[in-house]
VMD Tcl script that draws the C-alpha trace (Angstrom):
set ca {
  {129.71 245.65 -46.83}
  {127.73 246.07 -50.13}
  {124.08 245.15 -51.00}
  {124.71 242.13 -53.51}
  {122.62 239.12 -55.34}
  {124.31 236.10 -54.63}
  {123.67 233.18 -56.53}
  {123.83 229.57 -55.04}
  {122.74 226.10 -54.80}
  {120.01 224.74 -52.54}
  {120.06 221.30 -50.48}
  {118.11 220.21 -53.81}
  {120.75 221.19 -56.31}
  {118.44 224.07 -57.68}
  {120.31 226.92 -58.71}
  {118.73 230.16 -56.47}
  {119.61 233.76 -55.64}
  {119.18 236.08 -52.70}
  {119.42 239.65 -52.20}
  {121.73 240.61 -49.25}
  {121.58 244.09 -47.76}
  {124.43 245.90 -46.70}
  {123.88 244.29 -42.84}
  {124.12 241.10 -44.22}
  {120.71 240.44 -43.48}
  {119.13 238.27 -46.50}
  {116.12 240.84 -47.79}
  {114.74 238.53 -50.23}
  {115.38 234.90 -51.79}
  {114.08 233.99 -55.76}
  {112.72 230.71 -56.92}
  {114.60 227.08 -57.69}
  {115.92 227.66 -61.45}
  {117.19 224.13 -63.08}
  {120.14 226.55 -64.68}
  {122.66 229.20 -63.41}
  {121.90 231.10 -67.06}
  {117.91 230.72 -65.80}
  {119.30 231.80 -62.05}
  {121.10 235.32 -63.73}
  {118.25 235.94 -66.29}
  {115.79 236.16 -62.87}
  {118.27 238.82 -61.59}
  {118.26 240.48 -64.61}
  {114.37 240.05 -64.32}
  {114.59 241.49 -60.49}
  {116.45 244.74 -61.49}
  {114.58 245.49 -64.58}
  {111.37 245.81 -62.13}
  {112.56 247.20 -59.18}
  {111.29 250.42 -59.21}
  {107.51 248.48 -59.94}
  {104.73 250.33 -57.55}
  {103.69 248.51 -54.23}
  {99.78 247.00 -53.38}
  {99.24 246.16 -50.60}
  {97.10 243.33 -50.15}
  {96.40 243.38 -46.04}
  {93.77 246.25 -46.83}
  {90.84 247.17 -49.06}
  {91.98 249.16 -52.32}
  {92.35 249.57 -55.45}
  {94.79 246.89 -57.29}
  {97.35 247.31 -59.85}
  {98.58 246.00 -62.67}
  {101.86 243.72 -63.01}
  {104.83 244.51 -62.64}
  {104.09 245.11 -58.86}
  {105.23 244.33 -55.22}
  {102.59 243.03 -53.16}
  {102.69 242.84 -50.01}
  {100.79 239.95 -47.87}
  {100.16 238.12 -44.72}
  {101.21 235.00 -44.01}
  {99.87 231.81 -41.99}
  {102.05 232.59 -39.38}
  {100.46 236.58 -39.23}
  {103.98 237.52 -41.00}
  {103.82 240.39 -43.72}
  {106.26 238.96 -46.39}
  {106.19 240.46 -49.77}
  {106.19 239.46 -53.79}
  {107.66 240.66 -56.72}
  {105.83 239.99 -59.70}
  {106.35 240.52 -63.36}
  {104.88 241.54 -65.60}
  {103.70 237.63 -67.00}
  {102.30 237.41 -63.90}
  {105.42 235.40 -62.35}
  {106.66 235.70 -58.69}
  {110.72 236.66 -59.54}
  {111.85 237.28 -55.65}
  {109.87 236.72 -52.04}
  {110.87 237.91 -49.40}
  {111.35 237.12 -45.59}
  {108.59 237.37 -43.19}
  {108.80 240.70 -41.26}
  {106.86 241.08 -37.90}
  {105.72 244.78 -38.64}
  {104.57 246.29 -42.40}
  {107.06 249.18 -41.64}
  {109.54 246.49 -42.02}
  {107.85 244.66 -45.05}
  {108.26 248.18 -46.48}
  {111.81 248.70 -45.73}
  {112.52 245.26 -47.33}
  {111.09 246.68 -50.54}
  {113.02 249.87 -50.32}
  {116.08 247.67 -50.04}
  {115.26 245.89 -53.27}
  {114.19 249.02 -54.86}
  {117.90 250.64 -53.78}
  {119.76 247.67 -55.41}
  {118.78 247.67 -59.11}
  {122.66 247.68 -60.04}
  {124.44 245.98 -57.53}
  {127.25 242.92 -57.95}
  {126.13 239.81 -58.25}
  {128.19 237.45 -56.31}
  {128.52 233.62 -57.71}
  {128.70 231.38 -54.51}
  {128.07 228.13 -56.02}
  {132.05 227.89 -57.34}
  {132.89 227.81 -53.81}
  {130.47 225.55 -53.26}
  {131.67 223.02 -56.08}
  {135.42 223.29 -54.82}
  {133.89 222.45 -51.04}
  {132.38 219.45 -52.81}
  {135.23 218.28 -54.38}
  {137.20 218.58 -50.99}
  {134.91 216.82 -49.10}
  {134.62 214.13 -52.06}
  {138.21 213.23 -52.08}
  {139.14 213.29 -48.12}
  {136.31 210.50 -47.94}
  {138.95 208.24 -50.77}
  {141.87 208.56 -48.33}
  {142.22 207.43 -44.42}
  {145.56 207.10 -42.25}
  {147.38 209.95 -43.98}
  {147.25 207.55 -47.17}
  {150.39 208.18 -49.85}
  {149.07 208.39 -53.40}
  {150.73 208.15 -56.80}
  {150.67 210.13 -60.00}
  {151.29 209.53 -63.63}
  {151.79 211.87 -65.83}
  {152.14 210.40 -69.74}
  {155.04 211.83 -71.20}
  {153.76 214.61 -73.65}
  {155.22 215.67 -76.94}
  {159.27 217.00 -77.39}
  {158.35 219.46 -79.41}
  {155.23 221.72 -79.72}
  {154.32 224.67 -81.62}
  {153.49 227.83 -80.28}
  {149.63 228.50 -79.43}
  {148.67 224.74 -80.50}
  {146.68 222.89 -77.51}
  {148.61 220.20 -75.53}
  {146.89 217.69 -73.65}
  {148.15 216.37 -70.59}
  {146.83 212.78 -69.66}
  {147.48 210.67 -66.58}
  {146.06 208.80 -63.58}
  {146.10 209.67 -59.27}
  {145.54 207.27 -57.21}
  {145.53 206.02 -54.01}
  {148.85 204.12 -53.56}
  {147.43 201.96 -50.73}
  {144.24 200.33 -52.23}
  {144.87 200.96 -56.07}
  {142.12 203.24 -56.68}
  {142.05 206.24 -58.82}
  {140.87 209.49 -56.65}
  {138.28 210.63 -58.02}
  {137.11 214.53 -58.37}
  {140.56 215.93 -57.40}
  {142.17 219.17 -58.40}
  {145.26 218.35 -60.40}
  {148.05 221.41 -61.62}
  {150.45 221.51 -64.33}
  {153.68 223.77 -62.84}
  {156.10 224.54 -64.67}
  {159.38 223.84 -63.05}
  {161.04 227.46 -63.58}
  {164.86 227.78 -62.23}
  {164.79 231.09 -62.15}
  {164.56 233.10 -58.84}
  {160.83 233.55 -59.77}
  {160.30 230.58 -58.40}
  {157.44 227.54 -60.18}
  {154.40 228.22 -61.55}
  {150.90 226.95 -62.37}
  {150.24 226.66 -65.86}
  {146.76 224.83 -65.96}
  {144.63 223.32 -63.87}
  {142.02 220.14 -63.69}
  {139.98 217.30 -61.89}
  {139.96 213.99 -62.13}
  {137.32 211.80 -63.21}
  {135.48 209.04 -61.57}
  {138.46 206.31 -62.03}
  {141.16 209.01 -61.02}
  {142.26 209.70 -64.70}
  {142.69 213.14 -66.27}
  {142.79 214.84 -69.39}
  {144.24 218.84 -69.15}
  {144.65 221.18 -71.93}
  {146.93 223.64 -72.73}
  {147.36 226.01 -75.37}
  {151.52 226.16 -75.81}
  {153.27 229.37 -75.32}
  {157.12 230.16 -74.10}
  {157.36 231.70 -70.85}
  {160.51 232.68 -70.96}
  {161.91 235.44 -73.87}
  {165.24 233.85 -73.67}
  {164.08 229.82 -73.23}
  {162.12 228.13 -76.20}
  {161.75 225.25 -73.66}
  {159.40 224.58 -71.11}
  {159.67 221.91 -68.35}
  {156.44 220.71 -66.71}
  {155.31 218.66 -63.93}
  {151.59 217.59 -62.77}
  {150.97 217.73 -58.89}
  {148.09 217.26 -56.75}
  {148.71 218.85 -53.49}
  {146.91 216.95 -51.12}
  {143.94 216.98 -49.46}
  {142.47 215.48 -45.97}
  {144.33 211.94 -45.77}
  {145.39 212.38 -49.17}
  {148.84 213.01 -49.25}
  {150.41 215.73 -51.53}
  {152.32 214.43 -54.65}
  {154.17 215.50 -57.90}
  {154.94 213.84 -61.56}
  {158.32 213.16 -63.03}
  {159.48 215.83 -65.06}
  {159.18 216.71 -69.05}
  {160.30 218.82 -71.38}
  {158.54 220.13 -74.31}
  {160.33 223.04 -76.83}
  {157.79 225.32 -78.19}
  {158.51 226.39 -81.24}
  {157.57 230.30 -82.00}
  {157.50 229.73 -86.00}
  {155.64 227.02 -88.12}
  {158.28 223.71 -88.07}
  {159.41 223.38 -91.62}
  {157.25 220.15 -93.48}
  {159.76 217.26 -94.28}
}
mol new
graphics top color blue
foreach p $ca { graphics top sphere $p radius 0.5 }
foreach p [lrange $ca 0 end-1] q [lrange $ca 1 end] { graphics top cylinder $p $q radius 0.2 }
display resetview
């Protein structure tokens, strides 16, 4: 594999990143932002130092100015090193290391991945969230319901439609909150159906999906669309009635 930052989410909810080497092994690990954009912009922070010079702090010498590495020891009698800008800041810290030859290495690794990819975890994160968040509303293999209200017959081409309804659990009433809902459209062709655009619920099960209008098919001006969540846990998969909305490719005269 490739040497990568990967940004994430601590058990806090801070937003945090971590440099990975290319054995997987996690070289370094930055400080609890409040922001992804404050997350990235410590990256950004990390590579435009990288190449800083290295003091060494376990022995008597002469110290340097920020930016700089410096390497320490620990409580523990760990050597674990800093990266510090130029303000002075600690931007990345790194493991503890049972020898200074590795403490060094570790730097070397940072210093070798000025440019790398920069790998967004917390998405995945988010969608495991959600998952976990809407198998806790169902038990028993629970049937649920959806409701799609019946959008407009006629559209015109790049205008936004919104597509409003409700999911909820058909057993106790309740709208399922936090789940991924799709808007297909129903294609007859041997391509088979599609996914158009995607949402979540809110917190009473309703949802609200946008879509800017366009024909998907050269010869068809008309589009027919479904919404369809497609199950989860003890959530049970389920689809909308169908619609049909004509999207017009010119400006509909004004009456």
């Amino acid at each position: 594999m490739k040497a990568k930052y990967q940004v994430y989410k601590d058990v806090s909810g801070k937003f945090r990143f971590r440099l990975r080497a290319i054995n997987n092994k996690i070289v370094a690990v930055s400080q609890a932002y409040e922001s992804k954009k404050g997350c990235i912009n410590g990256i950004e922070s990390v590579q435009k130092n990288c190449k800083s010079s290295i003091e060494d702090k376990t022995i008597e010498g002469k110290r340097i100015p920020n930016p700089k590495y410096e390497i320490f020891a620990d409580t523990s009698f760990h050597f674990r090193f800093n990266l510090i800008a130029s303000n002075g800041e600690i931007i990345l810290s790194s493991q503890g290391y049972t020898s200074k030859y590795g403490c060094i290495i570790g730097i070397e690794a940072v210093k070798k991945s000025c440019d790398v990819d920069i790998e967004d975890l917390t998405f995945q994160q988010k969608v495991e969230t959600i998952i976990q968040s809407v198998e806790e509303q169902c038990v028993g293999n629970d049937e649920t319901g959806i409701l799609l209200l019946e959008p407009p017959n006629v559209v015109e081409s790049g205008s936004l439609v919104n597509f409003e309804g409700w999911l909820i659990n058909s057993k106790t009433g309740k709208g399922i909150a936090n789940a991924p809902i799709d808007i297909w459209e129903n294609d007859r062709s041997f391509k088979g159906d599609k996914v158009l655009v995607s949402g979540i619920t809110d917190n009473e099960g309703a949802f609200n999906i946008s879509w800017k209008a366009i024909q998907q098919d050269w010869w068809d001006d008309t589009v027919e669309l479904y919404a369809k969540f497609s199950g989860l846990g003890n959530c049970r998969a389920v689809r909308s009635a169908n619609y049909r909305i004509e999207v017009l490719w010119y400006a509909k005269p004004k009456t």
